[in-house]
C-alpha positions as YAML, in Angstrom:
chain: A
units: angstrom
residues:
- id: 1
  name: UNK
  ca: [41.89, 33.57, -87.34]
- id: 2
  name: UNK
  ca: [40.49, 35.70, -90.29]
- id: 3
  name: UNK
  ca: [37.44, 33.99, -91.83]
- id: 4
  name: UNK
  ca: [39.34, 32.90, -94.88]
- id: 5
  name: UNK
  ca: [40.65, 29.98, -92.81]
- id: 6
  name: UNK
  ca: [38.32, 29.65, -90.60]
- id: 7
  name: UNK
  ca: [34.61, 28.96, -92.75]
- id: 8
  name: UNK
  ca: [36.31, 25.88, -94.66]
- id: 9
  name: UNK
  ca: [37.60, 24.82, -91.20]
- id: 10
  name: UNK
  ca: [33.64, 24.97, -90.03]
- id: 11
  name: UNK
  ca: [32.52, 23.72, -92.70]
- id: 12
  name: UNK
  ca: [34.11, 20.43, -92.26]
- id: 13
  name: UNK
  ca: [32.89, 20.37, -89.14]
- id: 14
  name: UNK
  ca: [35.79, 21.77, -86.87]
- id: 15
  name: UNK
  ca: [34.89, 24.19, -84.01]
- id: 16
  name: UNK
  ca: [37.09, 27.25, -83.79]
- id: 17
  name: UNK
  ca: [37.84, 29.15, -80.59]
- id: 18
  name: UNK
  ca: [40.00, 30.67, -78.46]
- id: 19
  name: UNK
  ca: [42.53, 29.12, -75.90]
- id: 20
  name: UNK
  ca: [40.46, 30.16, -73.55]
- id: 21
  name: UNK
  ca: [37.61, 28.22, -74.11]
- id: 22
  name: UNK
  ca: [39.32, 25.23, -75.16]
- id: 23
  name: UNK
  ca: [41.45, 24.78, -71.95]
- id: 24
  name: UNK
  ca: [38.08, 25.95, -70.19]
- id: 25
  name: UNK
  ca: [39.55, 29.14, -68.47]
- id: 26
  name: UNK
  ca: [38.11, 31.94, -66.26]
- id: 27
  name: UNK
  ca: [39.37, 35.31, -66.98]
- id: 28
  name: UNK
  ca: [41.40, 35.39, -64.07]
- id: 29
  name: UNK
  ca: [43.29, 32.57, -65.00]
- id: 30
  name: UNK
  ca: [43.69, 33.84, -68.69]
- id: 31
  name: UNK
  ca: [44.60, 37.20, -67.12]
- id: 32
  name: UNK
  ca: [46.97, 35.27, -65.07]
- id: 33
  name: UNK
  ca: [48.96, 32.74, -67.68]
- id: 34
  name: UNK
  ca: [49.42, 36.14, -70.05]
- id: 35
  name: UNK
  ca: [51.09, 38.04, -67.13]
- id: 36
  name: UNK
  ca: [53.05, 35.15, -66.68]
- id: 37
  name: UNK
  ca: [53.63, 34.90, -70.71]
- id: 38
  name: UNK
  ca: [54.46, 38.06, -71.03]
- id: 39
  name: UNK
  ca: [57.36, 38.06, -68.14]
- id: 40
  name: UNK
  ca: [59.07, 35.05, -69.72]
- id: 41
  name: UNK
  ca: [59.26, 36.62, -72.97]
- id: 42
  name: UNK
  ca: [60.65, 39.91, -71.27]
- id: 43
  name: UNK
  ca: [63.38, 37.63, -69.44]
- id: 44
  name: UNK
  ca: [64.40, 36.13, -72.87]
- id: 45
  name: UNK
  ca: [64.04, 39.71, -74.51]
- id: 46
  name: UNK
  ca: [66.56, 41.82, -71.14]
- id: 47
  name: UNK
  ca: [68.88, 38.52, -71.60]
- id: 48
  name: UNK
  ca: [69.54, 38.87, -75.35]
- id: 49
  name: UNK
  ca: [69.80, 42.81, -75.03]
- id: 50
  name: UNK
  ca: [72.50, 42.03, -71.74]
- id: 51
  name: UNK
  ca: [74.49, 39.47, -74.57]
- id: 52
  name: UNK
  ca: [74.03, 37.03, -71.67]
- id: 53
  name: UNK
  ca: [74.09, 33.25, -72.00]
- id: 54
  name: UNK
  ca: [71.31, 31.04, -70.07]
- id: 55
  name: UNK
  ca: [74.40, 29.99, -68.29]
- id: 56
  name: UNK
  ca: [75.54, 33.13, -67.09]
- id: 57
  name: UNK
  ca: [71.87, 34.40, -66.08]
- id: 58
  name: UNK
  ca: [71.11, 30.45, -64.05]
- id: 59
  name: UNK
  ca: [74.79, 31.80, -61.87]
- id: 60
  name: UNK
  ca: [73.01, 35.00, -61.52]
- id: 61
  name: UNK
  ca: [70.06, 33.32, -60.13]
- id: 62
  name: UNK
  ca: [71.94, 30.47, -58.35]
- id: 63
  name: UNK
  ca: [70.06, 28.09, -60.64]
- id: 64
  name: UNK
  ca: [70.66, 26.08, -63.76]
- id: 65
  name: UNK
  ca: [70.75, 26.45, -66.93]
- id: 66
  name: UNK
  ca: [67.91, 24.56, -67.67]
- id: 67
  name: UNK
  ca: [65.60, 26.30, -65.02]
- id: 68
  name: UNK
  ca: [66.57, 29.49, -67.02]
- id: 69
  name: UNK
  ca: [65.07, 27.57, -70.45]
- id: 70
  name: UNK
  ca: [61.92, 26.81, -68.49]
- id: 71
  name: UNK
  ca: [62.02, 30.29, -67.84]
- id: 72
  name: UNK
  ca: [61.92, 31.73, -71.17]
- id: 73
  name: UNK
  ca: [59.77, 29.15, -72.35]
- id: 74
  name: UNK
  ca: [56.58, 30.21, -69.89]
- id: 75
  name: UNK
  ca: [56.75, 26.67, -68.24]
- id: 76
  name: UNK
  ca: [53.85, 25.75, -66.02]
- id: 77
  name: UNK
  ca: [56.33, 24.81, -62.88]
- id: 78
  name: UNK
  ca: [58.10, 28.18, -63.08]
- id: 79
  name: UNK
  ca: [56.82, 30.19, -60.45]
- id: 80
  name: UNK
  ca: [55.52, 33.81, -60.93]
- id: 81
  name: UNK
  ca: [58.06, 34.93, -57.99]
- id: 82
  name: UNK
  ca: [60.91, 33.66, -59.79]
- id: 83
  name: UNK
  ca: [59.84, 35.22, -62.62]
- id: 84
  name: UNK
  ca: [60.12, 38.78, -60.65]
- id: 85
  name: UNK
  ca: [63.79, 37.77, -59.31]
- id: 86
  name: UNK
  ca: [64.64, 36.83, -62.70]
- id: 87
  name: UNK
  ca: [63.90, 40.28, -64.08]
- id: 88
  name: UNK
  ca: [65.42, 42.31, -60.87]
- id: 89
  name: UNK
  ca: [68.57, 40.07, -61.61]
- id: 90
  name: UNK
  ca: [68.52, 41.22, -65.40]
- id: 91
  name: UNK
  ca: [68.53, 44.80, -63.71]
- id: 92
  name: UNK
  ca: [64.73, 45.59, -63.92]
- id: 93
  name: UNK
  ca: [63.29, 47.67, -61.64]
- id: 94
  name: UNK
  ca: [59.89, 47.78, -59.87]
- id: 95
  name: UNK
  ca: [58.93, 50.46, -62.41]
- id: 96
  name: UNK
  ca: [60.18, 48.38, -65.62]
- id: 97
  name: UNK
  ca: [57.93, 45.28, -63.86]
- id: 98
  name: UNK
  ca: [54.83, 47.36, -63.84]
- id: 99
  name: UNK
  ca: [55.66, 48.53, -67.38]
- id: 100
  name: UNK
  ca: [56.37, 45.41, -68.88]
- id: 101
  name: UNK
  ca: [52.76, 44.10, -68.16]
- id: 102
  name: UNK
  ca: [50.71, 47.57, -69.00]
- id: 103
  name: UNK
  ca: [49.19, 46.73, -72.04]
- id: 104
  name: UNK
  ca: [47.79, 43.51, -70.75]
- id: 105
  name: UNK
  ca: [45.74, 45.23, -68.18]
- id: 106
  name: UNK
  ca: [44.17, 47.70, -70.81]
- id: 107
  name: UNK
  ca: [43.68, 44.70, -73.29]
- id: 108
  name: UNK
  ca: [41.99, 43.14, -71.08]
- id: 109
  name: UNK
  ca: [39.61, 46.40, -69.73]
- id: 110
  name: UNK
  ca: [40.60, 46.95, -66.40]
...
């Protein structure tokens, strides 16, 4: 938030952080819900590119369609596993997986 918004915010009395802090996570877990962020958004991303439905991609995964919309939408209850046989079903490979989450690692200095 540039400090435009965020001194009138303040100054009102509001307290400005990040996600982080306000859901009261370690880094690990941050770490963790970003990998798991950025996966979902890759699914949505290889799906689109493919000109597949969310129909066509739950028969590739022997799921539904709605499972596939929890999917791209990062839900809690979607497993980080079925992300990974989501994206090997779109036709990633183990290379494109470790690709797909690179920057995340150096953002966050490992």
């Amino acid at each position: 938030m540039d400090k435009s918004k965020r001194k009138p915010l303040e100054a009102k009395g509001w307290k400005v952080g990040t996600v982080e802090e306000f859901l009261g996570l370690t880094a690990e877990e941050a770490a963790y819900l970003e990998v798991k962020l950025a996966l979902s958004r890759k699914i949505r991303e290889l799906r689109r590119e493919k000109k597949l439905t969310q129909v066509e991609v739950a028969k590739l995964l022997k799921s539904s369609q709605s499972r596939v919309s929890k999917i791209e939408a990062g839900d809690a209850t979607v497993s980080l596993d079925l992300l990974v046989r989501s994206l090997i079903a779109l036709g990633a490979s183990t290379r494109d997986l470790a690709r797909f989450t690179a920057h995340l690692s150096r953002s966050a200095g490992s």
